[in-house]
N, C-alpha and C positions, 0 to 999 in steps of 0.2 A: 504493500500500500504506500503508495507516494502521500508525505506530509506535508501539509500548507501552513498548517495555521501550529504546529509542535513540533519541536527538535529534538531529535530521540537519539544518545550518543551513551556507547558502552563503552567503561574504561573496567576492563578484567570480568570479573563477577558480580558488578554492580551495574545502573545505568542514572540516565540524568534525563529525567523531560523538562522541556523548557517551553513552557505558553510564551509563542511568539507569535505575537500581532500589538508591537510596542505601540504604533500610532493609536492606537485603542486602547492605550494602558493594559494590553491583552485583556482584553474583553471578550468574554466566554458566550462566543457562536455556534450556534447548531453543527456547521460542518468542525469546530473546534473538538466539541465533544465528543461527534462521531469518530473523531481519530484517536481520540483519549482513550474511549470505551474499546477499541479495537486494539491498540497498543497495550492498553492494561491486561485483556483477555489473551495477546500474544505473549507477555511477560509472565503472567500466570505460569503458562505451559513450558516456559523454557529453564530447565535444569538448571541453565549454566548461571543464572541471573537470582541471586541470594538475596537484594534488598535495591529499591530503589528510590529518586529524589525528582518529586515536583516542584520546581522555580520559576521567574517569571523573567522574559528579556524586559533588558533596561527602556525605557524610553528615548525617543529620538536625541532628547539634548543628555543624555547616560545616568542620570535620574536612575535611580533602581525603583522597582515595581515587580507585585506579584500580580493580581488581577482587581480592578476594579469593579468586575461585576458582571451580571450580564449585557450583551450588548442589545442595548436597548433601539438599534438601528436595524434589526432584523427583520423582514417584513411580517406584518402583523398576519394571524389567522383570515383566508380572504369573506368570510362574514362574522359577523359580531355572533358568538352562542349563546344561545336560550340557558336559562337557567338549569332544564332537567339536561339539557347537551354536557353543561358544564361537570352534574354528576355524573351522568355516563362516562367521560372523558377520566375522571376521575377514578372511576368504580375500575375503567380498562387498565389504567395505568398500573392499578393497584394489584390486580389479578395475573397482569401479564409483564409485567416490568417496561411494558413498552410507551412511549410517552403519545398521546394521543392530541395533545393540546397545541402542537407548533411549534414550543416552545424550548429552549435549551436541552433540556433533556437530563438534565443534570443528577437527576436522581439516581437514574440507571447508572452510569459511568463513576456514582462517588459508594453507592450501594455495592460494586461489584472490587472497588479499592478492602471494605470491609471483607470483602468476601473472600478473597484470594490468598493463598497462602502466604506470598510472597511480602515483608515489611514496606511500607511505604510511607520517603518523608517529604514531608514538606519544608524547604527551607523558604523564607519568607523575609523582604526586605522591600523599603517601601509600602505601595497605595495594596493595603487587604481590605475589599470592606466589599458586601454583598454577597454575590456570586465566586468572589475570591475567597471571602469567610466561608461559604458552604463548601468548599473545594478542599481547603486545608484543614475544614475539620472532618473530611473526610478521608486523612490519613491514620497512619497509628502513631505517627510522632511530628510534632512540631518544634521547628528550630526556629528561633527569628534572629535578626539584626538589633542592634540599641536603635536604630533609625527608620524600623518599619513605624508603618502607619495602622493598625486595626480598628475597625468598627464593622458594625452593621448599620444602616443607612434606609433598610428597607419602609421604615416607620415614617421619618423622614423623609423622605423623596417622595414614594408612590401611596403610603398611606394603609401597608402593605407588612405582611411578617415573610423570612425568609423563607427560602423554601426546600427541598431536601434535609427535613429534616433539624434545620439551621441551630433553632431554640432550642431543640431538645439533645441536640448535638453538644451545644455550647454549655447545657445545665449539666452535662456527665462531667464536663471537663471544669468548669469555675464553682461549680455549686447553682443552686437554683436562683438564687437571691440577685446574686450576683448577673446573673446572667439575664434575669430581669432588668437589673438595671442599664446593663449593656445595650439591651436591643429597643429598651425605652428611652434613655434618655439619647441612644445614638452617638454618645461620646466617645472622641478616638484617643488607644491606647497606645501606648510605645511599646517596643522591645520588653526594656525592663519591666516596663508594670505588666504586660501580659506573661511576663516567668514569673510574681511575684502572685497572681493571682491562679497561676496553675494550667494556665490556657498553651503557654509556649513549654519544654522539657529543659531548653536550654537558652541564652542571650550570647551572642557576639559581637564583636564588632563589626561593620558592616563588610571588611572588607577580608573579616578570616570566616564569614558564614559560611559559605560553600566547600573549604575548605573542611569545618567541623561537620559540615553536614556528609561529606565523604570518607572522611575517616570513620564516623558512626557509621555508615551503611559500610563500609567495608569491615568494620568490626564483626557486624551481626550476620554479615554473608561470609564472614567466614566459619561458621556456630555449623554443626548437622543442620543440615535444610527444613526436614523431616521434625526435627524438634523447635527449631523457632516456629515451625508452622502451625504444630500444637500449643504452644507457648498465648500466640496469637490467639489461637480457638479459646483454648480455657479462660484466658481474661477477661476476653470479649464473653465469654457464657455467662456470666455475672448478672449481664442484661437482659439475656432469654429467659433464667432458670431461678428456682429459686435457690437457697444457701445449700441444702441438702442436696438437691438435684447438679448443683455446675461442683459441690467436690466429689462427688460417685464418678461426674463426665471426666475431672481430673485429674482423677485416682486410675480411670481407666484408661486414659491416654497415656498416663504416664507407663504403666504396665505393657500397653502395647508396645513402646517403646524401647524397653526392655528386650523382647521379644528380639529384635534388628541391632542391639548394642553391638555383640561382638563384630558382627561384617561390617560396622560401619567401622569400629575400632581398626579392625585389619585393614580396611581401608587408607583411613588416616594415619598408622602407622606404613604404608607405604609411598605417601606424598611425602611424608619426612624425610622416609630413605633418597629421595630423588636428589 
């Protein structure tokens, strides 16, 4: 698949996508997505790829930016839908993962980041705020810059809550409270204060982020595959199951895992010897 609007670039066992469409502060377009949800579905399935990093290209004058949102210059649904349309549209997306409305599509493509075995980070500097917010928080780790910019804006602007999930996204990671206040009052946060409130994993500077965020991804791709991928499942289970139910799920990952220790041991006792 030839990419337009993402830069998709392997360095060893890891890779790097990069939303580029700077004149739009990479604003997140229907064909953007489709390349996103296709590339993620292809990193899925490849072995050789242990952990990967969503960033965003700079701007025209080198401004750093991850994504301002969606791009609000798409063309619109071509008639306005009826209220029972609007459920329908709804009920299908919900049943079939498929987006029925026009629109970005975003939920498939950040639904299937959760999904997939493989770690995915976000590193983030500069304009986060809408569609860029739904995007990074639908990785399993966020890095930022001391110089990014984060909000949610939807309230604000369109009069509107985010969408994929956005709020409920945001309430795992800051707490509920908090997170209320974020997408109510629309105020944007730095670097620092979103590490201080639990939102980012780590702060740097802006100019050693990518840096930190590559050495993290190449930490954890270098881990058995097989077990970060469980790693993944079981914490995420928290959210399906209840206390009883995600440690029986953890107890028993971890046992199957067991089950494949020695061959993978012999394995990695033979990349040594090389």
């Amino acid at each position: 698949m030839e990419l337009q609007n993402i830069i998709w670039q392997r360095e060893g066992n890891i890779g790097v996508i990069t939303l580029n469409r700077p004149k739009s502060l990479n604003a997140l377009s229907a064909p953007l997505f489709h390349e996103l949800e296709t590339l993620i579905t292809e990193i899925s399935k490849d072995d050789n790829i242990g952990a990967f990093i969503i960033t965003g290209s700079p701007r025209p004058d080198g401004r750093p930016c991850f994504s301002a949102g969606a791009d609000l210059k798409q063309p619109p649904p071509p008639e306005p839908r009826s209220t029972e349309q609007i459920v329908f549209d709804t009920l299908y997306a919900m049943s079939t993962r498929k987006n029925a409305t026009g629109l970005a599509g975003s939920a498939i493509a950040l639904d299937d980041l959760g999904r997939i075995p493989k770690i995915s980070i976000a590193a983030i500097d500069g304009i986060c705020t809408a569609g860029g917010l739904e995007l990074a928080l639908g990785c399993d780790i966020i890095l930022v810059a001391e110089t990014t910019q984060i909000s949610d804006l939807h309230l604000r602007n369109l009069g509107l809550i985010g969408g994929a999930a956005s709020c409920s996204r945001l309430a795992r990671r800051v707490g509920v409270s908090k997170a209320i206040e974020l997408c109510c009052t629309c105020d944007i946060i730095d670097g620092k204060e979103a590490h201080r409130i639990g939102f980012a994993n780590k702060v740097f500077p802006s100019d050693k982020l990518m840096d930190g965020a590559k050495e993290m991804a190449r930490k954890i791709a270098s881990m058995r595959l097989v077990s970060v991928a469980m790693v993944k499942a079981t914490c995420n289970a928290i959210y399906d199951m209840d206390y009883n139910m995600s440690y029986r799920y953890a107890d028993a990952c971890a046992m199957a895992l067991h089950m494949g220790e020695k061959e993978w041991q012999e394995k990695r006792q033979k990349e040594r010897q090389k």
